[in-house]
C-alpha positions as CSV (number, residue, x, y, z in Angstrom):
1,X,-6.6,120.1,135.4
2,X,-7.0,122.6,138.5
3,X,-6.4,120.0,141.5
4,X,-3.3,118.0,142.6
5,X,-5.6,115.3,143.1
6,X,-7.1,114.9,139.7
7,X,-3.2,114.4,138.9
8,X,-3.3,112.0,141.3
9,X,-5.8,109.9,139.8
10,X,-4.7,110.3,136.3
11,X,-1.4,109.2,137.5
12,X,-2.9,106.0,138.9
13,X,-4.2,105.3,136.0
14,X,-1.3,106.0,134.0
15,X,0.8,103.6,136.0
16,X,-2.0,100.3,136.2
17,X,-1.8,100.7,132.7
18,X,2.3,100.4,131.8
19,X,2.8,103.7,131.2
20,X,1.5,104.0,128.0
21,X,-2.3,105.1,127.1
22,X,-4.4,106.8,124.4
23,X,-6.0,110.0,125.1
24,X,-9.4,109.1,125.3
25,X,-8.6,106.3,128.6
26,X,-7.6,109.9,130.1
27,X,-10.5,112.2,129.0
28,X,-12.9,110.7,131.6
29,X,-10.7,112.2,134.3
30,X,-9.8,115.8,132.5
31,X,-11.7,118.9,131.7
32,X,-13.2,118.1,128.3
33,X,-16.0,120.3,126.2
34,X,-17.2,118.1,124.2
35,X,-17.2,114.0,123.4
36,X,-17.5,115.2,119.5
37,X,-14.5,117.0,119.4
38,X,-12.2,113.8,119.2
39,X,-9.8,115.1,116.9
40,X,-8.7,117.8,119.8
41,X,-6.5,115.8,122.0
42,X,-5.0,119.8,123.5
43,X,-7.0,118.6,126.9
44,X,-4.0,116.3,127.2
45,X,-1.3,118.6,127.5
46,X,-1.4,119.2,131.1
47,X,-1.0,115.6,131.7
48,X,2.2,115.7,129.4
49,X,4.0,118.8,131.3
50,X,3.3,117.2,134.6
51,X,4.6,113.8,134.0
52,X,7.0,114.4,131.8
53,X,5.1,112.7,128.8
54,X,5.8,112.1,125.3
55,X,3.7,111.4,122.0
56,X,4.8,108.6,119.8
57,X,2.8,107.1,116.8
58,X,2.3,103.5,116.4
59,X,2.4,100.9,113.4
60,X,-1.1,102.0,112.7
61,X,-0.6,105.6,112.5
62,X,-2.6,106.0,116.0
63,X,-1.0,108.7,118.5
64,X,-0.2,107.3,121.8
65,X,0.8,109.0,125.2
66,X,4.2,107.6,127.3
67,X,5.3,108.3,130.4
68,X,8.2,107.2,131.3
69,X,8.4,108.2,134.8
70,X,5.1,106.4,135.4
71,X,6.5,103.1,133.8
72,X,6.5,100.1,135.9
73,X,9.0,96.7,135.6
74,X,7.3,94.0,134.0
75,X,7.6,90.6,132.5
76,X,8.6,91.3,129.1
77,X,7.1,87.6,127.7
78,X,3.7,88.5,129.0
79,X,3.6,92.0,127.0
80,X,1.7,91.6,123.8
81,X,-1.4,91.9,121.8
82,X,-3.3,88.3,123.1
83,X,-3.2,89.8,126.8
84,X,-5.6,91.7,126.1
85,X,-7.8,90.3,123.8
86,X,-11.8,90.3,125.3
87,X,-10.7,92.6,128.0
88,X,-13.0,95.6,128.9
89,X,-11.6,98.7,130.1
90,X,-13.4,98.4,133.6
91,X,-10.6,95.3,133.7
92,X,-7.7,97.9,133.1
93,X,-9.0,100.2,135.9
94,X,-8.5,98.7,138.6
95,X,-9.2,99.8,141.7
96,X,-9.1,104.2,139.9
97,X,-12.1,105.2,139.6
98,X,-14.4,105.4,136.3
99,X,-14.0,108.8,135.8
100,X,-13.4,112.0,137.8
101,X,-16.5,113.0,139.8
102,X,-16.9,116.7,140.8
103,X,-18.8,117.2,143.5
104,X,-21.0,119.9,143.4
105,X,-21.0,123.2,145.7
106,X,-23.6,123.7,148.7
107,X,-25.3,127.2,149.3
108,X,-25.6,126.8,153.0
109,X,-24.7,124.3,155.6
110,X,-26.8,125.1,158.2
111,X,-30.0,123.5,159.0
112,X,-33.6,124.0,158.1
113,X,-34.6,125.6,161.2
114,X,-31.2,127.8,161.2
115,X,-32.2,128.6,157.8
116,X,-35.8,129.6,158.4
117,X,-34.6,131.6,161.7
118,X,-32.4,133.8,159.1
119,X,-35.1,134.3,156.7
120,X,-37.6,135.4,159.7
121,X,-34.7,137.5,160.9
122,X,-34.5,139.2,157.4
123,X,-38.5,139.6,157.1
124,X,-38.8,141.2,160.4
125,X,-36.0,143.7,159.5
126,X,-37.3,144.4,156.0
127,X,-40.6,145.1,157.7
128,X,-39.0,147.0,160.6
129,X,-37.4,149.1,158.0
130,X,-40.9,149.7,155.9
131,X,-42.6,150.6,159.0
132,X,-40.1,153.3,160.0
133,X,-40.3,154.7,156.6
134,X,-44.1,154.8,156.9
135,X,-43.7,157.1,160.1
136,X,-41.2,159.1,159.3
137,X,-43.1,160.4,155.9
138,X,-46.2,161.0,158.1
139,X,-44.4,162.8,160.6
140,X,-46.5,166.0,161.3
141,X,-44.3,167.2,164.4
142,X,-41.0,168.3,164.4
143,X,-38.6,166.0,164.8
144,X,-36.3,165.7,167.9
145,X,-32.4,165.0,167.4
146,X,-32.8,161.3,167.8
147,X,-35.8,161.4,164.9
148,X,-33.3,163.6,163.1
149,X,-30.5,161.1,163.6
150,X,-33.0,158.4,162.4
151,X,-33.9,159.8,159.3
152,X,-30.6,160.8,158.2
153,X,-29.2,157.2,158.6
154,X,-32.4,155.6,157.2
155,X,-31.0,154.8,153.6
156,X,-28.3,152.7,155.2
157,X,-30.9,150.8,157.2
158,X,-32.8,150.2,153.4
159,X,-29.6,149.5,152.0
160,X,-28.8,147.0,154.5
161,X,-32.4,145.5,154.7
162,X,-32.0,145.1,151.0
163,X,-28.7,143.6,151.2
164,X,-29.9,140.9,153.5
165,X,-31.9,139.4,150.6
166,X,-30.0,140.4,147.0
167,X,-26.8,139.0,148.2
168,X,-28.3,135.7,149.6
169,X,-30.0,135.8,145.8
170,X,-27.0,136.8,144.0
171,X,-24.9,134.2,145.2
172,X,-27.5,131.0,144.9
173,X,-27.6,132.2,141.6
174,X,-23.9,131.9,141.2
175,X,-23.4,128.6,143.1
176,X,-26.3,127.4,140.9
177,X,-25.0,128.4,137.9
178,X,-21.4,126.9,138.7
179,X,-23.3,123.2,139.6
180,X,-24.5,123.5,136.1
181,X,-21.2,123.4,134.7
182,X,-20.1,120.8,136.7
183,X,-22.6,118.7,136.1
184,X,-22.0,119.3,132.4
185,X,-18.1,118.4,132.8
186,X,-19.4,115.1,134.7
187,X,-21.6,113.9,132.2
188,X,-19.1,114.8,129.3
189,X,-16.6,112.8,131.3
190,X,-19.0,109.8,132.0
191,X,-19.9,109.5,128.6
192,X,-16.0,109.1,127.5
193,X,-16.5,106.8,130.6
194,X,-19.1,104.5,128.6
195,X,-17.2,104.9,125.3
196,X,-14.3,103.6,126.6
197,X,-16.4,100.5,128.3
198,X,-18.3,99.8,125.1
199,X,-15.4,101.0,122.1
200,X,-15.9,100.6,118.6
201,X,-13.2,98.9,116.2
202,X,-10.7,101.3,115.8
203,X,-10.9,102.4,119.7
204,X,-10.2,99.0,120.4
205,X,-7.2,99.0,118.0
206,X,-5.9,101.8,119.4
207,X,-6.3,100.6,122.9
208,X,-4.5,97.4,122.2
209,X,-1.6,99.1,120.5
210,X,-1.1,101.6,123.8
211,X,-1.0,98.3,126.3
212,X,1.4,96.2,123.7
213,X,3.8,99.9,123.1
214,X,3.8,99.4,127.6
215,X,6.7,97.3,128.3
216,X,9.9,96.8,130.6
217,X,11.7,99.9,131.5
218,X,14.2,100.3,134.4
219,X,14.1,103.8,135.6
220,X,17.0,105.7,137.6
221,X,16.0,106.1,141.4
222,X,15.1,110.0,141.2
223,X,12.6,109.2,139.2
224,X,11.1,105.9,139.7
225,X,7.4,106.0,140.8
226,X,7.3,102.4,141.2
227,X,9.8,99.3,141.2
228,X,8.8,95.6,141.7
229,X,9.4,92.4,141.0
230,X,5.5,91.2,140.7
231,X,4.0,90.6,137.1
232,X,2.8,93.9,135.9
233,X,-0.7,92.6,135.0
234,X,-0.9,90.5,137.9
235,X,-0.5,93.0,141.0
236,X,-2.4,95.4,142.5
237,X,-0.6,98.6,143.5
238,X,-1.7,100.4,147.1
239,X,-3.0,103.7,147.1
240,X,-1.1,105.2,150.1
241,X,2.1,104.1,148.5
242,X,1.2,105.7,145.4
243,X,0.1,109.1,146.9
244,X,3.2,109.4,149.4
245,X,5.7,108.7,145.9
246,X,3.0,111.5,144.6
247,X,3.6,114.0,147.0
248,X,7.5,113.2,147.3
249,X,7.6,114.1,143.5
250,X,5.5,117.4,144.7
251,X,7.8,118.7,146.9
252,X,10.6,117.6,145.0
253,X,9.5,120.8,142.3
């Protein structure tokens, strides 16, 4: 997880949801090869080391995720299974996004006529360049000290006339190559997205069993992401709030 702000939407997340969530509610916002390694829950671990989670194991053998720290107060008589019975994920989300959305890297910002006026700019050179060489073979007199000069710093003029092209080149094919991965990581991560929306029978289970483990927990003021006296499944949490008690917790460490 490279960014502060993917925390800060897995943290959202996190909290909407009681504290208490599976790991495949928190692959669609993490760095995950593949969807058919769900055995591997590792991608998890930076999650755990930054907000202080634990793994516990429910009735069913299923391994579940708390955070403490992220726990909010709730209405203890309105935790249980039949809350959530028919509810999609897209209902638990809230107002977080789907899944985490990398946005892909730009080559150049500059225009198309900036653009073209560079690549002219580079033609004319590389053609300036050929030219000289041209003369300077079929020189038949003998050269003055400004010729002289010309020829001894001609390779640099190739060098850089070549340069003007190659690294252009080099890095398109980088910045290409580096949108490829992220848009592999984004359609990994939108798939868990869709699994999570549509979940077979023991997803579901599992699912059910992380928001019935979520329940009341008071939390000592250093800690405390969020306090309130609103129903946990009934309020909608503001993001600036969240993000300020984010960065607090930053600087804090």
């Amino acid at each position: 997880l490279p960014l502060s702000k993917n925390f800060l939407q897995v943290g959202q997340y996190i909290s909407s949801n009681g504290g208490v969530v599976a790991a495949e509610e928190l692959a669609p916002f993490l760095d995950v090869e593949t969807p058919n390694k769900t055995d591997d829950e590792s991608y998890i671990l930076p999650v755990l080391l930054r907000f202080d989670g634990q793994p516990e194991v429910d009735e069913e053998g299923n391994i579940l995720y708390r955070f403490p720290s992220l726990q909010r107060t709730a209405a203890p008589q309105r935790s249980g299974r039949k809350e959530y019975v028919g509810k999609r994920w897209t209902d638990w989300v809230g107002q977080v996004e789907r899944f985490l959305q990398e946005k892909k890297w730009q080559f150049s910002k500059t225009s198309s006529s900036e653009k073209a006026l560079v690549i002219g700019l580079g033609g004319l050179n590389l053609f300036g360049v050929i030219i000289l060489g041209t003369m300077l073979k079929n020189m038949t007199v003998s050269p003055s000290s400004f010729i002289s000069f010309v020829s001894e710093i001609f390779p640099l003029l190739q060098i850089y006339a070549g340069s003007f092209f190659t690294i252009p080149l080099i890095r398109w094919f980088l910045v290409r190559k580096r949108n490829a991965d992220i848009e592999r990581r984004n359609q990994t991560r939108e798939q868990y997205a869709r699994a999570l929306e549509r979940p077979d029978l023991s997803l579901q289970r599992k699912l059910l069993s992380a928001r019935d483990m979520a329940q009341r927990t008071f939390i000592g003021q250093d800690r405390i992401v969020y306090s309130t006296d609103k129903d946990l499944y009934e309020q909608d949490y503001d993001a600036q709030q969240w993000e300020q008690r984010f960065r607090e917790i930053e600087k804090s460490e």
